[in-house]
ZAMARGU-4260 file (C-alpha; in steps of 0.2 Angstrom, whole numbers, plus 5000, padded with zeros to 4 digits):
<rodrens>
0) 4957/4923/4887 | 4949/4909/4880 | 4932/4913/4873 | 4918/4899/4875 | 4903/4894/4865
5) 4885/4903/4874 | 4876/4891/4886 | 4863/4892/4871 | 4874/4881/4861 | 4875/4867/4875
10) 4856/4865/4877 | 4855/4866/4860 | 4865/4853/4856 | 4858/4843/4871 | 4840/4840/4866
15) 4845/4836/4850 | 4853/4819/4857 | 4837/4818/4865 | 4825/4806/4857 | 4808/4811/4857
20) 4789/4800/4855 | 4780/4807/4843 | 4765/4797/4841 | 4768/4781/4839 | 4788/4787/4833
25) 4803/4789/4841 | 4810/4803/4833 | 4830/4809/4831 | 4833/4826/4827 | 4844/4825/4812
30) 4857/4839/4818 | 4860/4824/4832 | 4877/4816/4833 | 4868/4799/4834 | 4866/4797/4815
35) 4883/4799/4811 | 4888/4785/4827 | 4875/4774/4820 | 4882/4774/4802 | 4899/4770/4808
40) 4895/4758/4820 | 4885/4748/4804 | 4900/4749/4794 | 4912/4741/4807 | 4899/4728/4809
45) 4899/4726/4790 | 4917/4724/4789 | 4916/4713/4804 | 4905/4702/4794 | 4915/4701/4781
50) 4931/4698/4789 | 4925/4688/4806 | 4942/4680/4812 | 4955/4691/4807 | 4944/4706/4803
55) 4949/4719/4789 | 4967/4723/4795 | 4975/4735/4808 | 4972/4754/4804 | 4961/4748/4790
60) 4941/4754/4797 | 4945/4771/4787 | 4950/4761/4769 | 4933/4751/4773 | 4924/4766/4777
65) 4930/4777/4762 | 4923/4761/4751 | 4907/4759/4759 | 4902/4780/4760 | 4915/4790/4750
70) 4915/4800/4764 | 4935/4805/4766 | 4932/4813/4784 | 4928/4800/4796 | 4947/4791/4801
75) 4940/4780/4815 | 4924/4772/4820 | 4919/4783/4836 | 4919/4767/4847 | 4935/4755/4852
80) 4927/4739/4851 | 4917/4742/4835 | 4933/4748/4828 | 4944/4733/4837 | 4930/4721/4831
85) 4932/4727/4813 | 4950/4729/4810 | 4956/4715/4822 | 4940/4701/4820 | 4938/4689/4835
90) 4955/4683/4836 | 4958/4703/4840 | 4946/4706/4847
</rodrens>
């Protein structure tokens, strides 16, 4: 039998997507997914910016990425055409 997470989880993990107004702030709750897309999505911009016609190299976003963080966990930017953009520049693209 497979065993799934409690309905709990799912809302939980909803509203923390969920941007809310506080004030005059728009405010992302940190345990969001969003922060980590963001980050990703500004070093495959970066490495776009870098390498703008023939971009970084194919398979090369997670080399980049490991030089711009140190993070070792991320292989792949969480979007195909950041990711495309990056490794592959505008003649890839």
């Amino acid at each position: 039998m497979v065993s799934l997470a409690p309905e709990q989880y799912f809302v939980q993990r909803l509203v923390q997507t969920i941007p809310r107004l506080t004030g005059q702030e728009l405010v992302i709750d940190r345990g969001s997914n969003i922060y980590g897309r963001f980050e990703y999505a500004q070093v495959g911009v970066e490495i776009f910016r870098r390498y703008p016609l023939l971009g970084g190299g194919f398979y090369s976003y997670r080399t980049y990425y490991l030089d711009m963080t140190r993070d070792t966990t991320i292989s792949h930017a969480h979007n195909s055409y950041v990711q495309t953009m990056a490794e592959l520049g505008l003649v890839g693209f």
